[in-house]
C-alpha positions as CSV (number, residue, x, y, z in Angstrom):
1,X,83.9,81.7,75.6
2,X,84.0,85.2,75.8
3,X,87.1,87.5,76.2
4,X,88.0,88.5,79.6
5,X,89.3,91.9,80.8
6,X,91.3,93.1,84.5
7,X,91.4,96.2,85.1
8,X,94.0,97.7,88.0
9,X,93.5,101.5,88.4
10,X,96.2,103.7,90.5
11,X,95.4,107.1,91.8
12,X,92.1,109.0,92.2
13,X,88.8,109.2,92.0
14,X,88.5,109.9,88.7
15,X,90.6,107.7,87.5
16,X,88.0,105.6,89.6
17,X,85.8,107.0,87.1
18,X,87.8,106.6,83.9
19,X,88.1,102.7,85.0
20,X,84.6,102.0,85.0
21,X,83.7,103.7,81.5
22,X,86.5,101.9,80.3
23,X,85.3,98.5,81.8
24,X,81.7,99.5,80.2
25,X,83.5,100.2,76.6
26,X,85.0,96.9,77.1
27,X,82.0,95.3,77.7
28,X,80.3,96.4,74.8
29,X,83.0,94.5,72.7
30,X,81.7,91.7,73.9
31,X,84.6,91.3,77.3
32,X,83.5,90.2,80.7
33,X,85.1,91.0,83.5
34,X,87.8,88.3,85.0
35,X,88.7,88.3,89.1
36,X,93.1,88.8,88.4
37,X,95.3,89.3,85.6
38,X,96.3,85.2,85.5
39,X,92.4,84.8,84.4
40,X,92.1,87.8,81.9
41,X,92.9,87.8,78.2
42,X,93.0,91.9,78.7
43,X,95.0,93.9,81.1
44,X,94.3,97.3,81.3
45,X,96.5,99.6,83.4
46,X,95.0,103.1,84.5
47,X,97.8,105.1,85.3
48,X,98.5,108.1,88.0
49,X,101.2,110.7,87.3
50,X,100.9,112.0,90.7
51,X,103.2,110.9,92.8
52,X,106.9,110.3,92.4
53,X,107.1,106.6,92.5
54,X,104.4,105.9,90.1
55,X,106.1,105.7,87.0
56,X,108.1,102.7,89.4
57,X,105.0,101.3,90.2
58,X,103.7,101.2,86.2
59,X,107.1,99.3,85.2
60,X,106.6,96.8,87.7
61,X,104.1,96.1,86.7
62,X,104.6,96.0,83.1
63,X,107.3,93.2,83.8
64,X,105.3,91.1,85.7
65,X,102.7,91.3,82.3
66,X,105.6,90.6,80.3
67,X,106.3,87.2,81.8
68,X,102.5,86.5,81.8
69,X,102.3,87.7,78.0
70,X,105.2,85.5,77.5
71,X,103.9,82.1,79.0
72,X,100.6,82.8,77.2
73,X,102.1,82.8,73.9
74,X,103.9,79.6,74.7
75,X,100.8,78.0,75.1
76,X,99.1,79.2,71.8
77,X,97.7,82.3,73.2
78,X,97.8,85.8,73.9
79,X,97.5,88.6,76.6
80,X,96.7,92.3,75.5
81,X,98.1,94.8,77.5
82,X,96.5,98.6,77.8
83,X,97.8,101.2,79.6
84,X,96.1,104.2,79.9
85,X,95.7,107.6,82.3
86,X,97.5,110.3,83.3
87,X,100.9,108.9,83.2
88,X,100.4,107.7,80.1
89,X,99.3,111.5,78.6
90,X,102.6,112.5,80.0
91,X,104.9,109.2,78.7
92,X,103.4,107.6,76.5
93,X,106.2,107.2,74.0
94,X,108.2,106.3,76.6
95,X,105.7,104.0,77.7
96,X,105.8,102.3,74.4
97,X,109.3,102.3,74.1
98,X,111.0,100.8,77.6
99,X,108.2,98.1,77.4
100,X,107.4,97.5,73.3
101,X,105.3,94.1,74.3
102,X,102.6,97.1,75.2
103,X,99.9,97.1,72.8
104,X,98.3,100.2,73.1
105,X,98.9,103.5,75.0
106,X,96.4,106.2,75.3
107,X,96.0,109.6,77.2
108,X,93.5,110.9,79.7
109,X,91.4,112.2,76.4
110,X,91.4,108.9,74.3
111,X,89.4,106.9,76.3
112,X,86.3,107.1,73.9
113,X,88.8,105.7,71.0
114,X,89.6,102.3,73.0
115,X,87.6,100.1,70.6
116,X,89.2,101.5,67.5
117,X,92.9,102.0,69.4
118,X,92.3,97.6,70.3
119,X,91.6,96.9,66.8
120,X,94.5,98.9,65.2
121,X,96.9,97.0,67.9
122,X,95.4,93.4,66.9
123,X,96.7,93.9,63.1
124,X,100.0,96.5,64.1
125,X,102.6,94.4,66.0
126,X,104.0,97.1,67.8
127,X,102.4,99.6,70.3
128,X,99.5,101.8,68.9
129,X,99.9,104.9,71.1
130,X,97.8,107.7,70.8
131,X,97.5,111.2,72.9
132,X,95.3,113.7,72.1
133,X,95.5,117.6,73.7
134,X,91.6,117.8,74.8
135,X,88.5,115.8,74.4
136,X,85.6,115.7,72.7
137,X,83.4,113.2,74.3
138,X,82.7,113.7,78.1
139,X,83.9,110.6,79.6
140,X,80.2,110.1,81.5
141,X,78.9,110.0,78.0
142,X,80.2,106.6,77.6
143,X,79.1,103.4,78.8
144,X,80.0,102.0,82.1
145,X,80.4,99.1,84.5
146,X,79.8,100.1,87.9
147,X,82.1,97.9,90.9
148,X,79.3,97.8,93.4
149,X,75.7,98.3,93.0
150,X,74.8,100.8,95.3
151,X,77.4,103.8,94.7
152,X,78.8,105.3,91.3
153,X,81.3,108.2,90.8
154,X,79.4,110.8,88.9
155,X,81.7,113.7,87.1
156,X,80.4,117.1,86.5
157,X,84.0,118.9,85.4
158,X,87.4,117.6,83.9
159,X,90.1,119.5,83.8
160,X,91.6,122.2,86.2
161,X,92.1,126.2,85.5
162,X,94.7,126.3,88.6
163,X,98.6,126.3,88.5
164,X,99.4,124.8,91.9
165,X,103.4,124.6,91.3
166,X,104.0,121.0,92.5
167,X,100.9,119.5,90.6
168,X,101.3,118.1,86.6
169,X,97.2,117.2,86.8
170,X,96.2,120.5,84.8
171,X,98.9,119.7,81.9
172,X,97.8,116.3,81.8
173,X,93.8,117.0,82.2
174,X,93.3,119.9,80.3
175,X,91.6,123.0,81.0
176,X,88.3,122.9,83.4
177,X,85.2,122.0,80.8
178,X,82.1,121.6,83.0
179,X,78.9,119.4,82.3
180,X,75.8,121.2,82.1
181,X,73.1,120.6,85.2
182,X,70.5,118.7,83.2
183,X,72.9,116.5,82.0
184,X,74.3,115.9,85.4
185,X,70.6,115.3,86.7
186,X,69.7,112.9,84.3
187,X,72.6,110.6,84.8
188,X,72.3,110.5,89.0
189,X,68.2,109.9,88.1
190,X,69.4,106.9,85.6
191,X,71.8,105.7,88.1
192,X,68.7,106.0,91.1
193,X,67.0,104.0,88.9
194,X,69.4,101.5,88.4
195,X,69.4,101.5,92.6
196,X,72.2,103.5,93.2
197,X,71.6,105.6,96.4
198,X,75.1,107.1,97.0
199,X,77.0,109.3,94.2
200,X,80.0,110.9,94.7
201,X,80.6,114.5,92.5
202,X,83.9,114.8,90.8
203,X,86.1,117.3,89.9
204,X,89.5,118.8,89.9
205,X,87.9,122.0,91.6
206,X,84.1,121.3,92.0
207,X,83.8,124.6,93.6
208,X,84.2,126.1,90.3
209,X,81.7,123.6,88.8
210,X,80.0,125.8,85.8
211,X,82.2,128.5,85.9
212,X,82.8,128.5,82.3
213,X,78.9,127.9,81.1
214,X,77.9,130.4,83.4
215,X,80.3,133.2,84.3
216,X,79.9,132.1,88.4
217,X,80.0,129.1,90.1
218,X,76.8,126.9,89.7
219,X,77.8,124.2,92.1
220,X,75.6,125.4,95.1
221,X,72.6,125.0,92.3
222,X,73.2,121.5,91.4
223,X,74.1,120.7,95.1
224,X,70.5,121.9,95.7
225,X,68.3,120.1,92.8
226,X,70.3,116.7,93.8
227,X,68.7,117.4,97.0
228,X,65.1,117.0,95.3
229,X,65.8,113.3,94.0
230,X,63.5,111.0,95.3
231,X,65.6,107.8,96.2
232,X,69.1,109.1,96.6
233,X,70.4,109.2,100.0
234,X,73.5,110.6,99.9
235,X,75.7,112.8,98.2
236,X,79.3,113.5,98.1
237,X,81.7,115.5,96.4
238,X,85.8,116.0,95.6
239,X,87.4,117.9,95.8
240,X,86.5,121.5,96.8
241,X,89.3,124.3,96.7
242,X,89.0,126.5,100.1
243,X,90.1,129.7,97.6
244,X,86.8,129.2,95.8
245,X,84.5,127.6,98.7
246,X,81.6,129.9,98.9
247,X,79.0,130.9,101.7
248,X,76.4,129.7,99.2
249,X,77.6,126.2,99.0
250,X,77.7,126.2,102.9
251,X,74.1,127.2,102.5
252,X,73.0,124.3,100.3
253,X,75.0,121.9,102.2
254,X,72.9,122.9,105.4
255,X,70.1,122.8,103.6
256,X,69.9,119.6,101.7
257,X,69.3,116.8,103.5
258,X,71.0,113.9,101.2
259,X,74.5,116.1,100.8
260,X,76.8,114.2,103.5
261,X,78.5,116.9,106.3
262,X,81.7,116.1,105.3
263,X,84.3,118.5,103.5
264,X,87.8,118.0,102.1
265,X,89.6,121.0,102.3
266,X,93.7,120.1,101.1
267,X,95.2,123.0,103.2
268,X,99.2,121.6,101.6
269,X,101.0,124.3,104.0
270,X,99.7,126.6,107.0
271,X,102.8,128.6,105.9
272,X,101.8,131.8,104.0
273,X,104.8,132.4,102.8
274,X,104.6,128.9,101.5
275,X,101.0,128.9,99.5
276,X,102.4,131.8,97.8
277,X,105.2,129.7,96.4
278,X,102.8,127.1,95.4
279,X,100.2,129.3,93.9
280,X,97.4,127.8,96.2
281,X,95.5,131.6,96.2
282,X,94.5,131.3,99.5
283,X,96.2,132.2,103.1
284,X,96.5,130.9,106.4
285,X,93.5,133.1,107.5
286,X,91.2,132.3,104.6
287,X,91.7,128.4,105.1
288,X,90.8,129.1,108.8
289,X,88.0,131.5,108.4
290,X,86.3,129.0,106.2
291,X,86.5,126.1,109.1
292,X,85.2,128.4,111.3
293,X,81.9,129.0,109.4
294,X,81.6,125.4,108.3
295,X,81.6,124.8,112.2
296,X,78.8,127.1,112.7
297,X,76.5,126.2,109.9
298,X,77.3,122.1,109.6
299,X,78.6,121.6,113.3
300,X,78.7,118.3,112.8
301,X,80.6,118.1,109.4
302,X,83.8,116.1,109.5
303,X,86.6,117.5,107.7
304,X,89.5,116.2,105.9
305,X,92.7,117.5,104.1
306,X,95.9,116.9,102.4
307,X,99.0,118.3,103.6
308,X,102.8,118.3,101.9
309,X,105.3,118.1,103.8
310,X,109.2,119.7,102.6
311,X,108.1,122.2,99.7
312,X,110.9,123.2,98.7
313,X,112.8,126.0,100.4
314,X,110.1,125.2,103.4
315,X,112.0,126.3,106.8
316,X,111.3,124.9,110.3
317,X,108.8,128.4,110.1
318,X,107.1,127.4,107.6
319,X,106.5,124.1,108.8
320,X,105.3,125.1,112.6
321,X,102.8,127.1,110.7
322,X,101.1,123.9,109.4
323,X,101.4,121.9,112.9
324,X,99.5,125.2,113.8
325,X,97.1,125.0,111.9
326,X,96.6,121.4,112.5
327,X,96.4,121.6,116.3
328,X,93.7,124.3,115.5
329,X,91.7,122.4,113.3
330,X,91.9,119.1,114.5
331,X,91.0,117.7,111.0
332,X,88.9,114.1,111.3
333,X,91.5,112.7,109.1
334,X,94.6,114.1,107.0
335,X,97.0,112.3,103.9
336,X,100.3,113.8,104.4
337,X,102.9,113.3,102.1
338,X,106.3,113.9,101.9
339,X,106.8,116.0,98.8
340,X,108.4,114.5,95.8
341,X,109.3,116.7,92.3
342,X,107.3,116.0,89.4
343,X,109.3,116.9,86.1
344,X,107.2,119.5,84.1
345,X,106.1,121.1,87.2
346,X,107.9,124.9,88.4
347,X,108.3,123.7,91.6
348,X,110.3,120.5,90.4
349,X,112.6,123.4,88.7
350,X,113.6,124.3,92.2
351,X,116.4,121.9,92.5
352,X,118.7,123.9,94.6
353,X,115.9,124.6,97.4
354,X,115.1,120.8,97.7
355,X,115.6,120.1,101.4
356,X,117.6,117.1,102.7
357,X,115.6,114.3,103.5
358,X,116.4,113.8,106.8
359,X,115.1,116.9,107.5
360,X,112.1,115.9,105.9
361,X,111.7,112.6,107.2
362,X,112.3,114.1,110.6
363,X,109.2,116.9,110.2
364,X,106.8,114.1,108.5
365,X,107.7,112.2,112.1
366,X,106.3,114.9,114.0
367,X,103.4,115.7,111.7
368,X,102.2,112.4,111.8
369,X,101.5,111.8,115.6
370,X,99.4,114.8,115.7
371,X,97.4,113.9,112.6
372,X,96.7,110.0,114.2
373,X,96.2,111.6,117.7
374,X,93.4,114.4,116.2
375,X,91.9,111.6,114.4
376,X,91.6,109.1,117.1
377,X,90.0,112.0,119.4
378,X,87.3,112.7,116.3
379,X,86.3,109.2,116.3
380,X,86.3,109.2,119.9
381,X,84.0,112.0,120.1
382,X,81.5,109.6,118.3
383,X,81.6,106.8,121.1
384,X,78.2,106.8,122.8
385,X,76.3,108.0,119.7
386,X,74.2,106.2,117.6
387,X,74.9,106.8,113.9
388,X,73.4,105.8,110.3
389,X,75.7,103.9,108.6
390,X,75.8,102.8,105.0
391,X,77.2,99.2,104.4
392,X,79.1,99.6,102.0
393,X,81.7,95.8,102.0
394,X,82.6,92.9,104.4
395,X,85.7,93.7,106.6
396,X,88.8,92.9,104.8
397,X,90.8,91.5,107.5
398,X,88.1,90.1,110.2
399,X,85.2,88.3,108.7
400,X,83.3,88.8,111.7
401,X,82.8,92.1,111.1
402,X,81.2,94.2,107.8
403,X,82.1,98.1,107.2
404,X,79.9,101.0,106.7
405,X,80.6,104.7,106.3
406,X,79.0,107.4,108.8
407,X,77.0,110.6,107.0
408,X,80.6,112.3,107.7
409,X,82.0,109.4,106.6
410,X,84.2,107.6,109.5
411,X,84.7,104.0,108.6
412,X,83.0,101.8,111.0
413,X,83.1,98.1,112.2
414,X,80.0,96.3,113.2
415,X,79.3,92.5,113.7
416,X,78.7,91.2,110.4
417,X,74.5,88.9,110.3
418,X,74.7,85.7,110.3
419,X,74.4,84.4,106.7
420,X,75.9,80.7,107.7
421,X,74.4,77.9,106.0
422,X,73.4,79.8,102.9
423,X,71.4,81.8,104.6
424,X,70.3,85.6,103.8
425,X,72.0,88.3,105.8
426,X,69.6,90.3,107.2
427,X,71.9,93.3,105.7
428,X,74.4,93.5,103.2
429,X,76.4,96.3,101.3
430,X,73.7,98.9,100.1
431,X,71.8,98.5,103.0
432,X,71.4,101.7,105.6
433,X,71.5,100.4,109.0
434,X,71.9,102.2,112.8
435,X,74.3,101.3,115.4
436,X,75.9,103.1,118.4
437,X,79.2,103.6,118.3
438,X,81.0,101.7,121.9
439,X,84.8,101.8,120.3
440,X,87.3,104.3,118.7
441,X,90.7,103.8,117.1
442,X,93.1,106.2,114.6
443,X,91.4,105.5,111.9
444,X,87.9,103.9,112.3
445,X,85.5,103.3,115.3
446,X,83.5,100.2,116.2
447,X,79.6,99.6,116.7
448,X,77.6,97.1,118.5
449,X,74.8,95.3,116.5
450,X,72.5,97.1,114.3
451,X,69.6,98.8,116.0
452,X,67.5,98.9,113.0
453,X,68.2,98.1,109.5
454,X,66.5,100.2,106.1
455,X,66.9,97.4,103.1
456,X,67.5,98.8,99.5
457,X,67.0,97.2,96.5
458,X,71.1,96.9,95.6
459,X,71.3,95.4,99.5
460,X,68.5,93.3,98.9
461,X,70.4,92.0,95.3
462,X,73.3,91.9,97.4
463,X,72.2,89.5,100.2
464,X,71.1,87.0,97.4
465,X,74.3,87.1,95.7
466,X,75.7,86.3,99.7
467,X,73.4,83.4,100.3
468,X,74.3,81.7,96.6
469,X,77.8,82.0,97.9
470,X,78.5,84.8,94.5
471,X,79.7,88.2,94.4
472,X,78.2,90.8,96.3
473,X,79.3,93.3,94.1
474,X,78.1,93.7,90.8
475,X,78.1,90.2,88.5
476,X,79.6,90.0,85.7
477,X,76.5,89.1,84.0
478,X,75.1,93.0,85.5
479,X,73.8,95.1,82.9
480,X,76.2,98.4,81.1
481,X,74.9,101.6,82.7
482,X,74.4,103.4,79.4
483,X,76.4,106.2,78.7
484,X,74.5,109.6,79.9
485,X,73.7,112.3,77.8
486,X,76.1,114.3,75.6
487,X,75.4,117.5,74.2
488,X,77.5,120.0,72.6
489,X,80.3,120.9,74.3
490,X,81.2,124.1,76.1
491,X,84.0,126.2,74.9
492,X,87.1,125.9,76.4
493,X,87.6,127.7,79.3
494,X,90.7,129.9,79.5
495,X,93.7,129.2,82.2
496,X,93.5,130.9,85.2
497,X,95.9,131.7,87.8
C-alpha cells in the first residue's frame, strides 16, 4: 500500500498555492492523498503568521498529532508530521522546540527541499528544521496536485517590496521576485489543457507584477495576452494595491472579456492620518478616486476590501473616517478585523498606543452592521437578473442545493440536478450554467433552476465521478500537473517604501 499524506493549510491564497505544489512533491514520492489526518501516514501543516492567534491554532494542533503519533507507535507504526509556511519561517526553532515529536520544519523558501528535508528526518530522530532567506526555485516550477479540476491558483510574483507597519508577510516572503510573461503563459495554457477554465493570479501586490524585470508594471500586459487563450473562461487575481492600481489595468480589465469585474481593494483605514502611520502610500482621496473610475469603466465590477479595525493610537476620528468611506462605497463584501500585534512588526512596537479592547470591540460592533447591511443591498441589486454562474461545489449545509460563483463573484445557491439513483447530473462543478437570481441574503443570493447549462470537460469528469458515487474533485489516482517552466531567475528587487 502506498503512503498517504493530509494536508491542512491556514491562511491565504498562496499558501493555497504552496499546499498544492507540496501535495504534487509528495506525490512524486510515491504518497497519495488520504481524506483526514486518522487515515494519513503524513501530516503536513501549512502555517499562517498572519493573525494573532495563529501560532494558538498551530499548537493545537500539534497536540492533537501528538496523541495520534503516539497511538500509532503503539501499534507498530508511525505518523510524520511537517509543518511548513509562514509561521514556520518566523519560529521555526521554536516550532521544533515546544513540540520535539515534529519531524521537519521548513520556511516559506524550502518548499523545493521537502523530499530531501523527509529523508534526513527518517534517519535523524529529532526535528530537521531548515529556513532559508530567499528562494531559488519558483514555487510554480514544481509539481502539483490540483483540489478540483476546473480552477488552479497560478502565481506570477512572491514576495512583497512594501512596509505596511502591522504586516510580518514581507519579512517572512522576501522581497517581490516576478515570473516572466511566457512563463506565466505557458503554465495557464498547460493547465487549459489539463481543463482548467478558471485561474486565479497571485501575488503579494500583483499591481506591481514585473516591476523588477521591466522597470514598470507589466501586469496590464499579461492581463491582456490571458485574454487571447482559447478555452479559459475566467480570470482572477489577488491582490491589487490601490497605491499602484493603474488606468491601464482598468483598461485591460474592460477590455478582456475572460478577466472577472471584480476587484479587491484592502482600504485598512479611511483615516489619513491613519495610512500614514501604517505606511499604506495612499490617502482617503486616492482609494476613492480609484472606485470612482472603476465605476465608470467596469460599472458592473463588484468590489471587495479589508479593513482593520483599532490601529493603534486610532481615535473615534480616525475611525468615522472609515465608516465614511464605507457608506460611500458600499463595498459588495468587506473582512474586518480587529487588529492584533504581530511581534517583528513597527506597529506591534507601539505598545503604549494600543487601545482598550472595549473600545475596540465596541467600534468593530458598529462597523459590522454597515458592512452586512451594504452587502445584503449588493446582492439584492442582483434579484431579477439572470447571471452566469460557474459551479464550482455542492452546498455544504443543504444538499438540495449546489454553489456557483457570479463573473463578480457573489456566491449563489441554486437547486442542485437530480443525480438520484446513480444517475448523471445534468451539471456538476466545472460546468458554466445561467440562472436568475429570485433571493438575496448578507452574504450570498439564491437562483431558481438553471436556464441553460455550457458542459466542460472537468464538469463532464465531474458528473461521472457523481454518478459512481466518487469524488467530484480531483481522484487521487489524477495525474501531477508538471511543474511549469523555470528559467533563470530575476535579480532581486530592492525594498521599497
Amino acid at each position: 500500500m502506498p503512503r498517504t499524506y493530509f494536508i491542512r493549510t491556514f491562511g491565504c491564497q498562496m499558501n493555497e498555492h504552496d499546499s498544492g505544489r507540496a501535495a504534487g512533491m509528495l506525490e512524486t514520492l510515491g504518497y497519495r492523498r488520504a481524506d483526514s489526518e486518522q487515515d494519513a501516514d503524513l501530516v503536513l501543516l501549512n502555517t499562517c503568521a498572519v493573525r494573532e492567534n495563529a501560532d494558538n491554532r498551530l499548537y493545537g494542533t500539534l497536540g492533537h498529532l501528538r496523541s495520534l503519533k503516539m497511538d500509532r507507535q503503539a501499534e507498530g507504526g508511525d505518523l510524520t508530521i511537517v509543518v511548513g509556511g509562514c509561521l514556520a519561517q518566523k519560529d521555526g526553532a521554536i516550532v521544533a522546540e515546544k513540540a520535539p515529536w515534529v519531524d521537519v520544519v521548513y520556511g516559506t523558501h524550502n518548499l523545493p527541499n521537502l523530499p530531501d528535508l523527509l529523508a534526513s528526518a527518517d534517519s535523524a530522530g529529532v526535528p530537521v528544521v531548515e529556513l532559508i532567506e530567499q528562494f531559488e526555485t519558483f514555487p510554480s516550477a514544481l509539481p502539483a496536485k490540483r483540489s478540483v479540476r476546473h480552477h488552479a491558483w497560478v502565481s506570477i510574483s512572491v514576495g512583497c517590496n512594501n512596509s505596511c507597519t502591522f504586516c510580518i508577510v514581507p519579512s517572512l516572503r522576501g522581497p517581490e521576485r516576478s515570473r516572466r510573461i511566457g512563463d506565466i503563459l505557458t503554465e495557464v495554457q498547460s493547465l487549459v489543457a489539463d481543463d482548467v477554465i478558471e485561474v486565479t493570479l497571485l501575488g503579494q501586490n500583483v499591481n506591481s507584477y514585473g516591476r523588477d524585470l521591466a522597470g514598470a508594471s507589466q501586469f496590464a500586459e499579461l492581463l491582456r495576452e490571458l485574454g487571447r487563450i482559447d478555452g479559459l473562461e475566467r480570470v482572477r487575481f489577488t491582490s491589487p494595491h490601490p497605491r499602484d492600481f493603474t488606468e491601464e489595468v482598468l483598461q485591460a480589465m474592460a477590455a478582456t472579456p475572460n478577466v472577472m469585474p471584480h476587484l479587491h481593494l484592502p482600504l485598512q483605514s479611511g483615516s489619513d492620518r491613519v495610512l500614514r502611520e501604517m505606511r499604506r502610500s495612499y490617502r482617503q482621496r486616492r482609494f476613492l478616486a480609484l472606485v470612482d473610475r472603476t465605476r465608470e469603466l467596469l460599472p458592473d465590477a463588484a468590489l471587495t476590501t479589508d479593513i482593520i479595525v483599532g490601529f493603534p493610537g486610532e481615535t473615534e476620528e480616525d475611525f468615522q473616517a472609515t465608516l465614511d468611506v464605507v457608506d460611500r462605497v458600499r463595498f459588495d463584501q468587506a473582512f474586518t478585523f480587529q487588529y492584533s500585534p504581530r511581534p517583528g512588526t513597527p506597529a506591534a512596537e507601539r505598545q503604549d498606543e494600543l487601545l482598550d479592547p472595549e473600545v475596540m470591540r465596541d467600534r468593530y460592533s458598529r462597523l459590522e452592521p454597515r458592512v452586512r447591511q451594504h452587502s445584503l443591498e449588493a446582492h439584492q441589486r442582483l434579484v431579477g437578473t439572470t447571471q452566469e454562474l460557474l459551479i464550482e461545489s455542492p452546498s455544504k449545509s443543504d444538499p438540495s442545493r449546489w454553489s456557483g460563483r457570479t463573473r463578480g463573484h457573489h456566491l449563489v445557491h441554486l437547486p442542485a440536478p437530480d443525480h438520484r439513483g446513480g444517475r448523471e447530473p445534468a451539471f456538476a462543478p466545472g460546468d458554466l450554467v445561467t440562472a436568475t437570481i429570485i433571493e438575496a441574503a448578507n452574504n450570498y443570493a439564491i437562483a431558481d433552476a438553471a436556464s441553460s447549462i455550457r458542459r466542460t470537460r472537468a464538469g463532464r469528469a465531474s458528473a461521472a465521478a457523481i454518478a459512481r458515487g466518487e469524488r467530484w474533485e480531483q481522484p487521487a489516482d489524477a495525474p501531477i500537473t508538471p511543474g511549469a517552466p523555470a528559467r533563470s531567475l530575476p535579480v532581486l528587487s530592492s525594498t521599497g517604501g
